[in-house]
C-alpha positions as CSV (number, residue, x, y, z in Angstrom):
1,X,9.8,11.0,-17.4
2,X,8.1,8.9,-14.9
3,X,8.6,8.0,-11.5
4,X,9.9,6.1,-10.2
5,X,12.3,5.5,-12.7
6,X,12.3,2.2,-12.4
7,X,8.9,0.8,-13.5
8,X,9.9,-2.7,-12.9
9,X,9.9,-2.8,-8.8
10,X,6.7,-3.5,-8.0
11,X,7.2,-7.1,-8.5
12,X,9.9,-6.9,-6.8
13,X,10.5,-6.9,-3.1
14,X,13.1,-4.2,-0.9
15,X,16.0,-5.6,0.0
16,X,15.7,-4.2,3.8
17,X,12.5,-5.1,5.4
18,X,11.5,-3.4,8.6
19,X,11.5,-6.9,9.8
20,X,15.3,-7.2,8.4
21,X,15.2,-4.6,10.9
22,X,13.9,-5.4,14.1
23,X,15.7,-8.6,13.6
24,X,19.2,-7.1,13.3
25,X,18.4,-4.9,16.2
26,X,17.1,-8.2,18.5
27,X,14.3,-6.2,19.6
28,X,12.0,-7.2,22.8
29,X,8.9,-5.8,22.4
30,X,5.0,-6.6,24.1
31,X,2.4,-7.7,22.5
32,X,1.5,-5.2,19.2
33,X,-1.8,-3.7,19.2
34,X,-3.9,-4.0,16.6
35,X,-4.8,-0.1,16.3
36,X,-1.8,2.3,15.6
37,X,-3.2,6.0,16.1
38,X,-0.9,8.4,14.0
39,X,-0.7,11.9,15.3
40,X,1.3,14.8,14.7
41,X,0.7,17.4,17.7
42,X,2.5,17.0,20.6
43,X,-0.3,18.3,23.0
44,X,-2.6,15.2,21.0
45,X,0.2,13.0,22.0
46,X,0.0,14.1,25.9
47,X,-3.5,14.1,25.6
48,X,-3.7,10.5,24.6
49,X,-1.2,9.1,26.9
50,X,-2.1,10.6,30.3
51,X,-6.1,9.9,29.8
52,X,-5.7,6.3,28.3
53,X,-2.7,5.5,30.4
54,X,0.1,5.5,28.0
55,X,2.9,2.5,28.4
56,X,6.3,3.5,26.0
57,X,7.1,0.8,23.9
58,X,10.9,1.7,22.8
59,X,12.8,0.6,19.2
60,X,11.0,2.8,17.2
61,X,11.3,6.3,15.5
62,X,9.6,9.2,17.8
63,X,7.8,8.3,21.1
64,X,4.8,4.9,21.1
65,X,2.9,4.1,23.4
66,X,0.3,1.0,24.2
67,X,-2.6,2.6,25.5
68,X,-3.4,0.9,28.3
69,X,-7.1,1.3,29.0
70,X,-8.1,0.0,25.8
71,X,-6.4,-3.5,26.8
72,X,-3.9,-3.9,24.8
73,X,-6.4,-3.0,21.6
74,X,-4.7,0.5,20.4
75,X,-1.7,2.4,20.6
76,X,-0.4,5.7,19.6
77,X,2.4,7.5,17.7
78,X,3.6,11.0,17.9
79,X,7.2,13.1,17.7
80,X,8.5,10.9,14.8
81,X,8.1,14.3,12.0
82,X,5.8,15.1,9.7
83,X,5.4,14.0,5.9
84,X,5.5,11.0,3.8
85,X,8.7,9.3,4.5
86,X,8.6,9.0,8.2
87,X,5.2,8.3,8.3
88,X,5.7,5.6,5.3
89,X,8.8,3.8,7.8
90,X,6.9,3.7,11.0
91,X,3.8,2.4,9.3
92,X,6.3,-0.2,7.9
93,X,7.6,-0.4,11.4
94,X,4.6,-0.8,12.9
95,X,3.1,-3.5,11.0
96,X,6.2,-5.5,11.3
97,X,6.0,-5.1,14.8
98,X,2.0,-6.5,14.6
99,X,0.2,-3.3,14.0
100,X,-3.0,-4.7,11.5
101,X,-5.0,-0.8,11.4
102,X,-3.4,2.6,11.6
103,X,-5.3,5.9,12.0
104,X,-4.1,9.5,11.0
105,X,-5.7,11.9,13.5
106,X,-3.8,15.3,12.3
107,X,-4.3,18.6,11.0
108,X,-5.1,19.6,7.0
109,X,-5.9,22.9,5.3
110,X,-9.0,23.2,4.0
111,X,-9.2,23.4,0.3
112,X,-13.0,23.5,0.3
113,X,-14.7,27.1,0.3
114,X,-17.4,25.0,2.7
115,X,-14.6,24.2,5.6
116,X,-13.7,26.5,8.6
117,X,-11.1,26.0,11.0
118,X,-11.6,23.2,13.7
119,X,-14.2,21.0,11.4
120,X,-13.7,17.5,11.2
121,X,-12.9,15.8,8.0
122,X,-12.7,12.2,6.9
123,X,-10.5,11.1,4.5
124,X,-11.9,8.6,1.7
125,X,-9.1,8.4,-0.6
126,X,-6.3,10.5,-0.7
127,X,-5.1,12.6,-4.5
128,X,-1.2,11.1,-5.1
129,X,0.9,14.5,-4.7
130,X,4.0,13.0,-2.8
131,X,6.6,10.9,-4.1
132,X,6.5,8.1,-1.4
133,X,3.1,6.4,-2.5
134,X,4.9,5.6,-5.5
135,X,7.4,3.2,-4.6
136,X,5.0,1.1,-3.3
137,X,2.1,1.6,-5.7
138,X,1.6,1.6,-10.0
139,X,1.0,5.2,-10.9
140,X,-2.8,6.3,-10.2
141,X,-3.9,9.7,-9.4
142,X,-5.7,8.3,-6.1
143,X,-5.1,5.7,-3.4
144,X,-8.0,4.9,-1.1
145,X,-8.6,4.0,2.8
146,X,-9.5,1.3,3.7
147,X,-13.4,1.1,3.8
148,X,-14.3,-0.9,6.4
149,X,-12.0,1.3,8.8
150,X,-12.9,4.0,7.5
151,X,-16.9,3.3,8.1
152,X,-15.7,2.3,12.1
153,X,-14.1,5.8,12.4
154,X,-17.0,7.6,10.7
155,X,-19.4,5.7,13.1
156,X,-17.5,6.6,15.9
157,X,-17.6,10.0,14.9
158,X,-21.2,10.3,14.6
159,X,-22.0,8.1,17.6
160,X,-20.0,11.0,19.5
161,X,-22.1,13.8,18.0
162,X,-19.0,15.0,16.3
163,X,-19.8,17.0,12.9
164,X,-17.7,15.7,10.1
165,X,-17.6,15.8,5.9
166,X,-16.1,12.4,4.1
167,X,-14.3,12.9,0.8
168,X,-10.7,13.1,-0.6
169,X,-7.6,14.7,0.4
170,X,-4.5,16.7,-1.4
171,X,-1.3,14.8,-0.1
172,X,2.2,16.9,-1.0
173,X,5.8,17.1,0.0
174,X,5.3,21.0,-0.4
175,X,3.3,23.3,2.0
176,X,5.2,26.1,0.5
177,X,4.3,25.0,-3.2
178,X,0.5,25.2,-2.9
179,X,-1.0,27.3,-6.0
180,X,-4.2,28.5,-6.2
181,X,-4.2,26.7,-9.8
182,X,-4.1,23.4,-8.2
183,X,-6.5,24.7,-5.0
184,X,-9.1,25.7,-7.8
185,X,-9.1,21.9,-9.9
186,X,-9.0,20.0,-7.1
187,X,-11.9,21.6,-5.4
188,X,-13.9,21.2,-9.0
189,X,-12.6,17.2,-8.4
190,X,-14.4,17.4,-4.8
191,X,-11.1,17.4,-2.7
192,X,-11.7,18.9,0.7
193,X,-8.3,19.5,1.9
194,X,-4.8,18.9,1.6
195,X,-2.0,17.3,4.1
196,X,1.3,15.6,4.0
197,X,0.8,12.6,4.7
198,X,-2.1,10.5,3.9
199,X,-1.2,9.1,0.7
200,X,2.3,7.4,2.0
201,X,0.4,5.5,4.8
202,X,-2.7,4.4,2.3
203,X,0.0,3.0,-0.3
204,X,1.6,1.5,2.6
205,X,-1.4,-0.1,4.4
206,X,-2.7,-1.4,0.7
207,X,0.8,-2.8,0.0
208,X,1.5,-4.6,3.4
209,X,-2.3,-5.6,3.6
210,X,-3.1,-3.6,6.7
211,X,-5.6,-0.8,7.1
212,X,-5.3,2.7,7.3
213,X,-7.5,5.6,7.2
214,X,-7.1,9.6,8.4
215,X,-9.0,11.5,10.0
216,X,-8.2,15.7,10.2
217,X,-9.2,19.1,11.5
218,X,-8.6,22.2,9.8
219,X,-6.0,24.3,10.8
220,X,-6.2,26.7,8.0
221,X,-7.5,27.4,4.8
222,X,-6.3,28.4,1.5
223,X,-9.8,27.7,-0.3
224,X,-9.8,31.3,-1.6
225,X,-6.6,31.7,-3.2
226,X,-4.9,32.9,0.0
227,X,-3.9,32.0,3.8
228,X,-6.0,31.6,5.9
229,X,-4.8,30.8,9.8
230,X,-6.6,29.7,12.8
231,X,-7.7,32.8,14.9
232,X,-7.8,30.3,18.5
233,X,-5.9,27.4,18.1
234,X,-7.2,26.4,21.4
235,X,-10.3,25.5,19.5
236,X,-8.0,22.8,16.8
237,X,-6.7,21.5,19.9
238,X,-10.5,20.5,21.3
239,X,-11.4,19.1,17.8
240,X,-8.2,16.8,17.9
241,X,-8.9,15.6,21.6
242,X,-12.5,15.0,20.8
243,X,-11.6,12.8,17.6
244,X,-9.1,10.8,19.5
245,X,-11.4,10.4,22.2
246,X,-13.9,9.1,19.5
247,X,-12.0,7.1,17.9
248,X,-11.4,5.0,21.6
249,X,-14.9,5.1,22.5
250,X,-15.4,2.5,19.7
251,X,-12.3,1.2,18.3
252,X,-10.4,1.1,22.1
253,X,-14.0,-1.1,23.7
254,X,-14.6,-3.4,20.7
């Protein structure tokens, strides 16, 4: 059987809007900015808000913030969960708010042999493994970023000297279901790693005509057909502060 099981809804709009939403709830909100960062870490969250002088914005799911030393230009997400769903309704939240480009900065296994814990990764399209994606999106095995985003994050990366590989990433609802007969055909497809969330936001961002891209650092790996954990996860929390802080150096000063 398919899914969803309803072929027919992608002409067809939701009856609930998150702008339904934030009208029911008579929300007063500042000015959106145009750059949502996504993150998943608390200490990323902390990071973010006490070095770019983080404003709270309430009404939504988890804790935003408008960054305040980018003027107004980005803003950042954190303590709403993990997976597709949630990310899916803030995105939707987001943009209805004025949000126009949203960036995952988050963790991912790595599914490449060629990946060790604490590299940098950029997502170009994202492999369809969630269920979210696909009540906003025909079936298709992939959904991509959005290019020119992702070619500003990928700049800012390299402008900062940060090592990174581009390619595609593994999105599931299931951390615990990972087999090493899916880890060996998508690595012969090229995937580099897998996470829970990129695909919902892509869908999303191609559906609401926003952005959205993801950038990630290995965590762990299950490249060879088992576990692998961090040794020092001192050394994931570095990578994720220095890809944020990238990702303001040319996104927060344009």
């Amino acid at each position: 059987m398919s899914y969803p099981h309803n072929p027919h809804k992608y002409d067809q709009p939701g009856i609930l809007t998150a702008v339904k939403m934030a009208e029911y709830r008579k929300q007063k909100r500042p000015s959106p900015p145009e750059t949502m960062i996504l993150c998943y870490q608390t200490p990323l969250l902390r990071h973010a808000v006490k070095k770019q002088k983080g404003k709270k914005v309430d009404g939504f799911p988890g804790e935003v913030y408008l960054l305040q030393k980018t003027n107004g230009r980005m803003g950042i997400a954190g303590r709403f969960g993990v997976g597709a769903p949630m990310t899916a309704v803030l995105a939707e939240d987001l943009a209805a708010w004025g949000a126009r480009q949203f960036v995952i900065i988050g963790l991912a296994g790595a599914i490449s042999p060629d990946l060790q814990p604490g590299d940098a990764t950029a997502a170009d399209k994202a492999l369809r493994d969630e269920g979210t994606s696909h009540h906003y999106l025909p079936p298709q095995r992939y959904v991509n970023a959005s290019p020119g985003l992702t070619a500003v994050v990928q700049q800012a990366l390299a402008q900062q000297n940060i090592p990174f590989t581009a390619g595609p990433t593994w999105t599931t609802d299931a951390p615990y279901r990972e087999t090493a007969v899916e880890v060996q055909q998508y690595q012969q497809e090229g995937i580099l790693t897998v996470d829970m969330e990129a695909a919902a936001l892509f869908a999303v961002a191609e559906y609401r005509g926003v952005k959205a891209t993801a950038v990630f650092c290995i965590s762990d790996s299950i490249a060879h057909g088992r576990w692998q954990p961090v040794a020092d996860r001192k050394v994931v929390e570095r990578r994720l502060f220095a890809l944020f802080d990238a990702l303001v150096s040319v996104i927060g000063e344009r």
